[in-house]
N, C-alpha and C positions, 0 to 999 in steps of 0.2 A: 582241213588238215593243219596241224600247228606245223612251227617251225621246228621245234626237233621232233616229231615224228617224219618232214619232209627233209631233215638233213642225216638220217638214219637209213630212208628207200637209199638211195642209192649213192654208196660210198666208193665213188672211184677216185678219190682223190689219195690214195695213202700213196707214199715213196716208194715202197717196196713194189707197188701192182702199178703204177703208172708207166715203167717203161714196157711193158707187158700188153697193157689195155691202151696204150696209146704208144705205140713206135715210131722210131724217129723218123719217119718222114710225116708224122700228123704234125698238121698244123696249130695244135692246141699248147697255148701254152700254162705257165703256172697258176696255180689260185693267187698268189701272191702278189698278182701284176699292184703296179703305185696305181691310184686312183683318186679321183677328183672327190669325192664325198662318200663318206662313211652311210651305213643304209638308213639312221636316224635322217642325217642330214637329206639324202635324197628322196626318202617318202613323204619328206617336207617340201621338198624340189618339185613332185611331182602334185602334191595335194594342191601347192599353190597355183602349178599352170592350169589344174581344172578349176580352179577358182577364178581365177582372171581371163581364159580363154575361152574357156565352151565350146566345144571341137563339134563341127557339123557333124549329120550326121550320113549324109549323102556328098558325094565329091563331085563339082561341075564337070561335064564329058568333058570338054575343053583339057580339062587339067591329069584325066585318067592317065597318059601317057607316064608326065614329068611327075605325079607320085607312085608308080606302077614303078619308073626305073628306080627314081628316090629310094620306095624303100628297099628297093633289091638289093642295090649298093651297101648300106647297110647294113641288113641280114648280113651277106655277103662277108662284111670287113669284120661284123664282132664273132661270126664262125671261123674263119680265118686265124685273127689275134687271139680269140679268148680274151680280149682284154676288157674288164672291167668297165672303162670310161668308152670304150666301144658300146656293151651293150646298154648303160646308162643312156646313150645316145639313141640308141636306136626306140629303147621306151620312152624317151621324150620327141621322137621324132615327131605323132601325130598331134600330139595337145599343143605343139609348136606349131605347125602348117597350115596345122585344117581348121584354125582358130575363127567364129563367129563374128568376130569385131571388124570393124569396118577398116576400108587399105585408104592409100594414100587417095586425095580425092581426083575424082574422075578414073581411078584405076578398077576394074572390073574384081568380083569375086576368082573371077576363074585366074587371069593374070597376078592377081595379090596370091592366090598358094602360090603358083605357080614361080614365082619369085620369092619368095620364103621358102620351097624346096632348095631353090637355086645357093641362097643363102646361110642355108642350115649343114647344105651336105660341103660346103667350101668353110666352111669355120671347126673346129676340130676340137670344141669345148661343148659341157654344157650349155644349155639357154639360161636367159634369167627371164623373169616373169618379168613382163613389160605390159603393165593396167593401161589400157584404149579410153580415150574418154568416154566410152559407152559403158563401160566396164570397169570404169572407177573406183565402184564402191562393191566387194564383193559380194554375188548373191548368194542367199540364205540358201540352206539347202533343203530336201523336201520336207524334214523333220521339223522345220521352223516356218512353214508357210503358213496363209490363212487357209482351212480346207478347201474354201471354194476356188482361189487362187492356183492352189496345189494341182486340184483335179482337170482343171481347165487346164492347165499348161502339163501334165501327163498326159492329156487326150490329144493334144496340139500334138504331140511330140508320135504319140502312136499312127494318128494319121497321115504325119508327115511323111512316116518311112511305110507306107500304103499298108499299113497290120490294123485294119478295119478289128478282127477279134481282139487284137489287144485293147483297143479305144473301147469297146463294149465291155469289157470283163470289168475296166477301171470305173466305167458308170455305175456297173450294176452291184459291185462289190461293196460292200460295207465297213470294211478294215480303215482304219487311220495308223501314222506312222506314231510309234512310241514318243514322250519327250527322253532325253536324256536328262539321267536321271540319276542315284546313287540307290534306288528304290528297281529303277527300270532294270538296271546292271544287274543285281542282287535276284531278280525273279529270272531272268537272262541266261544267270549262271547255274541257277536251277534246275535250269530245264534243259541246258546242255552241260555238265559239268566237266572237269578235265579228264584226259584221260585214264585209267587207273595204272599204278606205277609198276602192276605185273604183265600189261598190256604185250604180246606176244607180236612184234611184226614179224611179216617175209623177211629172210636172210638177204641182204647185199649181193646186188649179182660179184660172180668172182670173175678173176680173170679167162676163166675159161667159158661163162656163161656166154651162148650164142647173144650178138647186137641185134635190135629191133630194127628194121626197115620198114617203111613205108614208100610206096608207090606215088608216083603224080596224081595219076588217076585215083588213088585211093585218097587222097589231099583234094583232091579238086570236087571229088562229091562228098567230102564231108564239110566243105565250106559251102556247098551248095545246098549242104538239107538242111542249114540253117535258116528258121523261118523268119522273113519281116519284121523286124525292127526288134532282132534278139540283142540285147545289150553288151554294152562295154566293159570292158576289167578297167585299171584302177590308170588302163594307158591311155585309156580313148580308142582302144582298137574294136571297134564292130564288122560282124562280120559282112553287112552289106558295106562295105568298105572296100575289104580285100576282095568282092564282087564286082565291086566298083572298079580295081586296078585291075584284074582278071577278065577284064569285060574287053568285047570288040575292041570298041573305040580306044584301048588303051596300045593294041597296035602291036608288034613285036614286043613291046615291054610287057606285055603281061603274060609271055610264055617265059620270059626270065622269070617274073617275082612265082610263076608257080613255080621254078625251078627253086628257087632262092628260099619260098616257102618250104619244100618239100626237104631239105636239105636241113631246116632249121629244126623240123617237127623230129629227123630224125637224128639231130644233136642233141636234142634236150630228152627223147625217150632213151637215149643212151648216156644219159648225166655227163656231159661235157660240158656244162654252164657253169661258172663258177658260182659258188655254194652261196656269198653275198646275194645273191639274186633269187635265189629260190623264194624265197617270203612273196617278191612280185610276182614271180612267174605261175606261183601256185596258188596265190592267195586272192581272197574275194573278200568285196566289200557288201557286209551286210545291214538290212535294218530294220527292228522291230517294227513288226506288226498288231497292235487292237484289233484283235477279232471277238463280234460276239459270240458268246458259249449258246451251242446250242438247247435248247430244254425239251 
């Protein structure tokens, strides 16, 4: 979905309909909030912490608790404010915490998040990427590897998060990733082209169109039918993650962040997010595939 096709679903921002769809005891406030970085500037913010960080992709038990409250809190405060540099936060929350690179020495993995939650939710700005000497020199991404390199550390990473079929399909497949290219693009756009400019969407819900709810229960099995080691958006959010916070060991905190969850899925089914944000909230990172043609 492009960006103004997703800034056309759902228009609850105009003057006229906002005291109407949103009455004065909601706590939403304006699109307008000040804000720390323009959406250039922060999908630069955000490209660079997965470049420098490499977000696990399993959370040590030890630590389920203190990011199970972590993100609640958050959730929490950018539904609350609607504000802008709120939910910037909250999608920088995990490429900040659950960061691969090594902690102070002799400090454990589970006590380094563990203290970087502690750190991230008592500071009231963005992060700035901060390179680990492990992590110095940015790695390449799959597009620029050596194939044999590539495949070995996709299978590593499939086995890791116990998805046995995943690590098999990457064996057996025969695809390689496109180079970027002005040739790649060009066949790219070919084959998806834009949309055409008579393109008929759904009407904008109006002020009188019934709001979307969703159930706990109805939130808690659909992060649970997701299968082993399904991937990330552009946050570092997987869903064996929120599995992760939602799990026993996370203790009373993890019947908040389902609350905290449930509460977020039905802010954004009812466009309460401010419109800056949709591009992230909606959009995917994709990348060409080489496949051979069949004969």
């Amino acid at each position: 979905m492009s960006k103004s096709q997703a800034d056309s679903l759902l228009g609850w921002f105009c003057n006229t309909c906002d005291p109407i769809i949103n009455p004065p005891h909601s706590t939403r406030t304006s699109t307008s909030n000040t804000h720390l970085l323009d959406s250039p500037s922060f999908d630069a913010l955000i490209q660079s912490l997965r470049s420098c960080n490499h977000p696990i992709h399993r959370i040590p038990k030890g630590a389920h608790p203190s990011f199970a409250s972590g993100l609640s809190k958050l959730i929490s405060k950018a539904i609350f404010s609607n504000a802008l540099l709120d939910w910037q936060r909250l999608l920088c929350f995990l490429l900040s915490v659950l960061s691969s690179g090594p902690g102070p020495k002799g400090i454990s993995l589970t006590n380094s998040i563990k203290s970087r939650i502690n750190t991230y939710l008592e500071s009231g700005s963005l992060p700035k990427p901060e390179v680990s000497p492990r992590h110095a020199t940015p790695q390449p991404n799959n597009a620029h590897r050596d194939p044999a390199t590539n495949m070995k550390s996709l299978v590593n990473q499939k086995l890791s998060d116990f998805n046995i079929k995943g690590a098999l399909q990457i064996l057996s497949d025969d695809s390689s990733f496109v180079n970027p290219s002005k040739e790649s693009l060009d066949t790219l756009q070919q084959k998806h082209p834009q949309a055409p400019s008579d393109l008929m969407l759904p009407p904008s819900p109006s002020a009188t169109t019934p709001p979307i709810y969703f159930s706990q229960n109805q939130i808690q099995a659909a992060i649970s039918s997701f299968p082993h080691g399904s991937g990330a958006g552009p946050e570092g959010l997987r869903p064996n993650i929120l599995k992760d916070g939602m799990s026993i060991s996370a203790g009373d905190a993890s019947t908040s962040l389902l609350t905290s969850l449930t509460e977020l899925v039905n802010h954004l089914t009812n466009g309460h997010q401010p419109t800056a944000l949709r591009p992230f909230l909606y959009g995917a990172q994709l990348h060409g595939l080489h496949k051979k043609m069949e004969t």
